[in-house]
N, C-alpha and C positions, 0 to 999 in steps of 0.2 A: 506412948513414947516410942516401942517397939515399930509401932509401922511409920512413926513418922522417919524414924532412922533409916529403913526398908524405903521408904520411898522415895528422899535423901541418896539412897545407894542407886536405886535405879536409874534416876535423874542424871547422877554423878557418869556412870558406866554408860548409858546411852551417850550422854555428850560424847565423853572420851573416845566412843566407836565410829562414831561422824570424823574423828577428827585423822583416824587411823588412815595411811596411805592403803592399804587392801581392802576397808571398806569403798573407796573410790572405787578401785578394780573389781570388786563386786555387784557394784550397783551398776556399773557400766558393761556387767555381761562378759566382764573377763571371769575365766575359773580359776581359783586359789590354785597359787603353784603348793608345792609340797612346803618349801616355806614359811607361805600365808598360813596354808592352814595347820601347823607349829603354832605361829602365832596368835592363831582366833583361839587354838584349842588353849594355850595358856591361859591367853585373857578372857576368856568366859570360863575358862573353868577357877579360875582364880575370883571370879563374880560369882559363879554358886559358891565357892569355899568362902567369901565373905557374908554372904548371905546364910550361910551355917551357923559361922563365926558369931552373927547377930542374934539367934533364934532364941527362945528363951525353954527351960524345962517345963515339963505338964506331962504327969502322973506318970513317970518314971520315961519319958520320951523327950523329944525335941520338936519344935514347932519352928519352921525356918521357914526361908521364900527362898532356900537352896537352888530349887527345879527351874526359876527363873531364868538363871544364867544358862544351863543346861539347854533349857528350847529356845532361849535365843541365839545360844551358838548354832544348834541344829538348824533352825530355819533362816539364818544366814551361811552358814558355811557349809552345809553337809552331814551326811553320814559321820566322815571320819571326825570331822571338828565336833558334833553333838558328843559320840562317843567319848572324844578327846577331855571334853568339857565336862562330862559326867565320871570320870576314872578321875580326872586332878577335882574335885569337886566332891570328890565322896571320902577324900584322904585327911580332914581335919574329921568327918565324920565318923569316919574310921577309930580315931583315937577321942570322941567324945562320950561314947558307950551308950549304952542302954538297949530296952529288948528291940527296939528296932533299927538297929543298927544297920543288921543283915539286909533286911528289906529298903531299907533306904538308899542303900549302896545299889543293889540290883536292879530298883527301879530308876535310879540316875542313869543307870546303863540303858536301861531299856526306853527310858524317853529320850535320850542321847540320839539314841536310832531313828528311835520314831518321828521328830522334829524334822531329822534329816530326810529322813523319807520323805517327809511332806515338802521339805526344800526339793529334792530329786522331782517330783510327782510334778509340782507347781513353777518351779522356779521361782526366783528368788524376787522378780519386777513382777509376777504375778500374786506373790503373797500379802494381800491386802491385812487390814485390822483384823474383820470377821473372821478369815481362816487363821490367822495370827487367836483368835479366843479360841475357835474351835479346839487350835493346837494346843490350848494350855489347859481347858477344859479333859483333852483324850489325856493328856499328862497327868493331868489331876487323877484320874481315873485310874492310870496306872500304879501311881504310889498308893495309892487306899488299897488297891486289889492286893498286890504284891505286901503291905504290912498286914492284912488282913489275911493274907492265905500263910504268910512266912513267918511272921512273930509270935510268938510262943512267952504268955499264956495268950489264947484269942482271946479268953476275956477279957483282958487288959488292951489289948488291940482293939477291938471293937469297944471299950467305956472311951479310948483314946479319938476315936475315929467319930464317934457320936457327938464328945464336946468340938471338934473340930474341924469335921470335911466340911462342912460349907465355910466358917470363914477363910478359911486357909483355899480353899478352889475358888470364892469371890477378891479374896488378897494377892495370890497367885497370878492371878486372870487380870485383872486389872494391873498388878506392877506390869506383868506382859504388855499389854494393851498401849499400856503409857509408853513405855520403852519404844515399841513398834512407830507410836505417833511421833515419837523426835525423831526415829531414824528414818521414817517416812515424809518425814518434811525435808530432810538434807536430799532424800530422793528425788521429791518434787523440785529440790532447788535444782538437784542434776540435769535433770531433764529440761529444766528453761534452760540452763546453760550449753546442751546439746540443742536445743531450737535455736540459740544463738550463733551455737558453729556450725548450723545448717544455714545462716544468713549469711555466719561470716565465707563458708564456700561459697554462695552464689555473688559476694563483692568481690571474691578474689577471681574466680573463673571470668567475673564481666569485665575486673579492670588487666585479667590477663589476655581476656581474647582479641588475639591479633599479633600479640607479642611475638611471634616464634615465626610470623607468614615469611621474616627470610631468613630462618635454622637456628639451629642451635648454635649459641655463639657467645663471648664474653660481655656483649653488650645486650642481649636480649634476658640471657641469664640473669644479668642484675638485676632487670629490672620484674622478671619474674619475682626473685628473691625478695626485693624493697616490698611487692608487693604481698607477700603472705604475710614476711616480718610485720608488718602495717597491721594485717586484720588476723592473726593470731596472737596464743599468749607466749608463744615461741619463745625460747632463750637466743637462738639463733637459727638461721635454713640458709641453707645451701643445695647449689646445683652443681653436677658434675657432667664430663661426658665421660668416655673409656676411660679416659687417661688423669685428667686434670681434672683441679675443683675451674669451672668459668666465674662462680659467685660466689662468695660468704657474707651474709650480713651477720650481726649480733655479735654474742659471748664468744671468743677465742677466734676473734676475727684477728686478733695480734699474730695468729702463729699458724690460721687456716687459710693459705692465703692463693689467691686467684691467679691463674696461671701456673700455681706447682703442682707437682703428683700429690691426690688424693691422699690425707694420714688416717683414715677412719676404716677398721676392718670390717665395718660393716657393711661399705659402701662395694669392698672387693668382694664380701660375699654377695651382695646384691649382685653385680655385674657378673660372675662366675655361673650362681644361680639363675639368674632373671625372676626374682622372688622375691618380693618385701620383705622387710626384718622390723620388727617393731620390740624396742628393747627397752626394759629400766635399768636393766644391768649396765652400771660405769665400763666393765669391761669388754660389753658386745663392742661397745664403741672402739676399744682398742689405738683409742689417739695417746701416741707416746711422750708427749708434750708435759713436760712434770705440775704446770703451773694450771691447765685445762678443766676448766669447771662444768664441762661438759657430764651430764651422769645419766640421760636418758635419748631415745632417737628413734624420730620413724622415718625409715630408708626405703624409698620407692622408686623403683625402673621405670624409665622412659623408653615403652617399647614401640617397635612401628615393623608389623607384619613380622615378630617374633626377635627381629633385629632389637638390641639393647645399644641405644644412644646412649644412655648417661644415666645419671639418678637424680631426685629429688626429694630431700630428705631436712626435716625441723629435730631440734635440739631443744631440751630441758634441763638445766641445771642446779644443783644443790639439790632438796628433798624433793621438787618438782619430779613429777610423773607423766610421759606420755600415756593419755586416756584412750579406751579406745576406740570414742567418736573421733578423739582429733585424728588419729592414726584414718581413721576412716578420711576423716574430712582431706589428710593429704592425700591418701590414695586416690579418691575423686579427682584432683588436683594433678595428679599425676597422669592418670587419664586420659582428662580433659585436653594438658599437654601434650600427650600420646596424642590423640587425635588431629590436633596442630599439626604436628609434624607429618602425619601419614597425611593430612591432605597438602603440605606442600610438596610431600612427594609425589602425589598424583599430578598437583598440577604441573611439577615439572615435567613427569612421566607425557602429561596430555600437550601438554607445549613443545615436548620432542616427539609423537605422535603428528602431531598436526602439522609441525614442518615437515616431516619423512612427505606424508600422503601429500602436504600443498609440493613438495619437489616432486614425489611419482606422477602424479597428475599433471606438474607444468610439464616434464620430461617426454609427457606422452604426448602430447601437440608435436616436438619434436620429429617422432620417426614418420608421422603420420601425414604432418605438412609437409617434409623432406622427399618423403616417395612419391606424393602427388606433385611436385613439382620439378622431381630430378625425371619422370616422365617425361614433360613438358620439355624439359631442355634436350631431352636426348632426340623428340622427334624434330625439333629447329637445328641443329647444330650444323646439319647438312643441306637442310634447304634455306636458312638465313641464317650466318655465321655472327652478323653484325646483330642479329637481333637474340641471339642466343647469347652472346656476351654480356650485353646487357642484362639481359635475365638473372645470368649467372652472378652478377654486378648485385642484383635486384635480392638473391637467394642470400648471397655472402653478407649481406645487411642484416637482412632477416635473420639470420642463425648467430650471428654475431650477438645479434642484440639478445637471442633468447637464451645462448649458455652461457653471457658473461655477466647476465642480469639476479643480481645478487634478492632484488629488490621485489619485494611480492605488488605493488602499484608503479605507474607511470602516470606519466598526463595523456589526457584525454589526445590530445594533438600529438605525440607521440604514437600513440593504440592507433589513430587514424593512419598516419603513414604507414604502420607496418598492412594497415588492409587496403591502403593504397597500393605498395609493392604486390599485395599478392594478386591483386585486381589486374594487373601490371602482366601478369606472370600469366594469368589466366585468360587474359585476353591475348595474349600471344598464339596461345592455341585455338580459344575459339572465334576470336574475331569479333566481330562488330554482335555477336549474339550474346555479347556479355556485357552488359552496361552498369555503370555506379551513380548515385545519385545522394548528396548529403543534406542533411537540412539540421545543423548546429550550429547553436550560438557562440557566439566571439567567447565571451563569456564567461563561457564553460570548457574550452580547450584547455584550460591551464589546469582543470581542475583532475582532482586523481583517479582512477578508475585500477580494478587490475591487471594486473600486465594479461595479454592475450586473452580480453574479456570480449572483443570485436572479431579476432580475425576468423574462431572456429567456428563461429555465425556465417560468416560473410562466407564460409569455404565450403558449408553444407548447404548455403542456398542456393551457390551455385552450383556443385557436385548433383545434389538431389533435387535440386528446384529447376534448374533453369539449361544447362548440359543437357537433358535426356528429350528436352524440347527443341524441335529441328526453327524455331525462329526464334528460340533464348529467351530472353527476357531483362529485367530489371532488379538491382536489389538496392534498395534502397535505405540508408543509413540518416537514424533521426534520433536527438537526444533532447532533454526539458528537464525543466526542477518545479516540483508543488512545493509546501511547508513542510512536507511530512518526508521526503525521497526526492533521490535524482530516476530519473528512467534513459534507458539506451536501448533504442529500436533497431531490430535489421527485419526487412522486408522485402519479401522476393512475390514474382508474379509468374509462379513456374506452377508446375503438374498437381502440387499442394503435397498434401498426403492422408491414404486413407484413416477412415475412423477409429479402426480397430490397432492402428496403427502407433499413433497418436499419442495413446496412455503409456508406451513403452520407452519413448522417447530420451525421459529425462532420469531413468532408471538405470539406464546403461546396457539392456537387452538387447540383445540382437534381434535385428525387425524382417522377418520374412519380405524378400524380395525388396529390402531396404535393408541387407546385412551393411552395417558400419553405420549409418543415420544413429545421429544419437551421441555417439562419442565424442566429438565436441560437445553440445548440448551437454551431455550429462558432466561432463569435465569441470565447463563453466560454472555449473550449476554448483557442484560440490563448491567450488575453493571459494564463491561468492559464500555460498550457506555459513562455511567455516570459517571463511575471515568477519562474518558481520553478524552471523546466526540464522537460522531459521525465517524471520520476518520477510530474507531478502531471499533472491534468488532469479530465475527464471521461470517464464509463463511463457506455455505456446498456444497457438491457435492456426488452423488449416483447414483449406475448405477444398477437396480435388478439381483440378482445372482451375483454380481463379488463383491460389499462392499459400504461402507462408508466413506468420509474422512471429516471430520473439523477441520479448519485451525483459531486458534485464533492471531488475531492480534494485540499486542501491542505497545505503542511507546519503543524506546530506552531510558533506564533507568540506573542510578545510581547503586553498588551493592547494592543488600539487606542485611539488619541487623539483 
């Protein structure tokens, strides 16, 4: 009857531990605050003090399953809580008498510790069944030693200890054991439910990725928010930035309301700090709202390169506890968003990057076609007035069209005129030793290219191809579409250029005995790479004496407007 009662008791107390709001925090790797373990120590020392309560007399002692409660407090909560559990545990004992009183008390104490210890040593997700018997078996050991060396007469100690160390260390050991298996299965249930909120982050990270590509804002916020609310067991989540909540879903969405200043002092210690706060405390929350059923919060910073956007933070209400996978599982969440955001600041970063270089690079055609052709007009202006005007006419086009040109493309039929005028410009000076030659289709004049993707071609084949040759030559302008690209050819039949030469071209190097060759070329080369990528660009080929050809590559394109 005695041990059906005992085991009754144990069955009873194990449930009741599963259901305690600090066993959750235990089993989830949180450590008893000063509180909890207050608490563990009452209630397991109040489970040895019943287990006293039940024992029955035998030959002037007591026979109890006391130590129980004692190493189970120890191998869940601690040192302090075993201790805790062994001192309220030994105080009915105290007042039941007999010769082993002494002993009984001191050994409570002493496997109080020891329990704990083995909690300290193992931890508490590492403390299986076996080391759970082991621990009740060393316990066992301890109360025989301790009435056996402490109780007075020993012979009565030891006639006591003979009718009953084995059953009482096989009765002992198994209440343990039992105990350990119910609390071990709420464990096991813990842990599927942590693989659950490892599933439920990776729905919430897939159905938020993308949400944030344009910022933080009260439309994106929501829909962040709808979505955790969805795949957590949230009471409510909200996002904030500096200043304002942008979202509230759930509980005290009556009085949290989007668009006002932030009522939660947690969220101001977050932004203050740049530090998560994860609280059960009703008051960390600090929402002054009398009606607010708000009583738990995990508060996360949306940081991006140290800078603090905003917070995002889930809510628990009534007995409900933030655990501390979910705390995890926001902080991932929070993150994940952090990273949103630093990459659309990169890319805005790389989008005002890429205009500066595409305007320094158009800007440099500028000084560079300017001085080669304000040349030109200064040696006509005195020997053909009539033909210098025109020029001038021919230049005022040109420069017009290049600093009031907002627009990174033109039409192809466009690109051609302005290397018509320079061709214009250039045969003024040298005469009939400069000739142009086109071969484009109808077709493809409309279509976009970009702006001064022709004329740096055509001004280096004649400069370094066809100029340095006392009968000139030809540069020849040809354009075609495959499936795959558009291509735009310039070709000259000038001096070429040598081999070693060659590789330096499109790099931007200054080319021994060809200083400047290259600066268009490489110009081109960039702002094509950078508007279309890498795929496209420029290819040359030169052979000394017979000419030059570069072939610019671009993708297949829409018409131009």
């Amino acid at each position: 009857m005695k041990s059906l009662q005992n085991t009754i008791l144990v069955v009873v107390v194990a449930f009741i531990t599963t259901q305690l709001p600090v066993f959750s925090r235990m089993l989830s790797s949180c450590d008893p605050k000063r509180r909890d373990k207050i608490t563990l120590s009452l209630f397991f020392g109040t489970f040895s003090a019943m287990g006293t309560l039940m024992g029955f007399p035998l030959l002037g002692s007591l026979v109890s399953c006391k130590i129980v409660g004692v190493v189970a407090g120890g191998l869940l909560g601690g040192p302090v809580v075993g201790l805790g559990a062994g001192i309220i545990g030994s105080i009915p004992r105290y007042f039941l008498g007999g010769f082993t009183t002494s002993a009984s008390i001191v050994a409570n104490l002493l496997i109080g510790c020891f329990a704990g210890w083995v909690n300290t040593v193992y931890g508490l997700k590492r403390i299986n069944l076996k080391i759970a018997l082991l621990t009740a078996l060393g316990s066992e050991i301890i109360l025989k030693t301790m009435i056996l060396t402490l109780s007075r007469p020993f012979e009565a100690a030891w006639a006591l200890e003979k009718k009953i160390a084995l059953p009482t260390s096989i009765a002992n050991s198994l209440g343990l054991l039992l105990f350990f298996y119910i609390v071990k299965g709420v464990f096991n249930q813990q842990e599927r439910l942590q693989a659950e909120s490892a599933q439920n982050a990776m729905l919430v990270i897939k159905h938020t990725a993308g949400l944030l590509r344009h910022g933080l804002n009260e439309e994106s916020a929501l829909k962040v928010a709808e979505t955790i609310h969805a795949h957590t067991s949230a009471a409510a989540v909200a996002v904030t930035d500096r200043v304002n909540i942008l979202a509230f879903v759930g509980e005290g969405s009556d009085h949290h309301l989007a668009g006002h200043p932030f009522m939660t002092a947690s969220t101001k210690y977050v932004l203050d700090h740049r530090t998560p706060v994860v609280s059960n405390d009703r008051s960390t929350i600090g929402c002054s709202h009398e009606s607010c059923t708000l009583s738990a919060v995990a508060d996360m910073p949306l940081l991006v390169e140290k800078e603090i956007l905003g917070s995002i933070k889930i809510f628990k209400s009534g007995q409900d506890m933030v655990t501390p996978y979910e705390a995890e599982l926001i902080q991932g969440i929070a993150e994940f968003l952090s990273l949103q955001l630093l990459q659309l600041k990169l890319d805005e970063l790389e989008t005002l990057r890429s205009h500066a270089e595409y305007n320094a690079l158009k800007a440099q055609i500028n000084p560079h076609f300017l001085y080669n052709t304000l040349g030109t007009i200064r040696s006509l202006v005195h020997r053909d007035p009539d033909v210098a005007r025109k020029l001038i006419k021919d230049l005022s086009d040109l420069m017009r069209r290049s600093l009031n040109s907002t627009e990174e493309n033109c039409q192809l039929a466009d690109e051609l005129e302005t290397v018509r005028k320079y061709i214009r410009i250039e045969k003024a000076r040298f005469g009939e030793r400069v000739r142009m030659t086109e071969q484009i289709p109808a077709s493809m004049l409309s279509e976009a290219v970009p702006v001064f993707s022709l004329q740096p071609l055509v001004e280096n084949a004649v400069k370094h191809g066809l100029s340095t040759r006392s009968s000139g030559g030809t540069v020849r302008i040809s354009a075609w579409s495959t499936d795959e690209a558009r291509y735009l050819r310039v070709e000259d039949n000038g001096v070429g250029i040598p081999e070693e030469q060659l590789q330096l071209l499109l790099t931007g190097e200054p080319c021994e005995s060809y200083r400047g060759t290259g600066i268009g070329l490489n110009n081109v080369n960039q702002r094509v790479r950078r508007m279309y990528g890498d795929r496209f660009g420029l290819t040359v080929s030169s052979c000394e004496g017979v000419g030059t050809t570069v072939t610019v590559c671009l993708p297949l394109m829409v018409k131009g407007g």
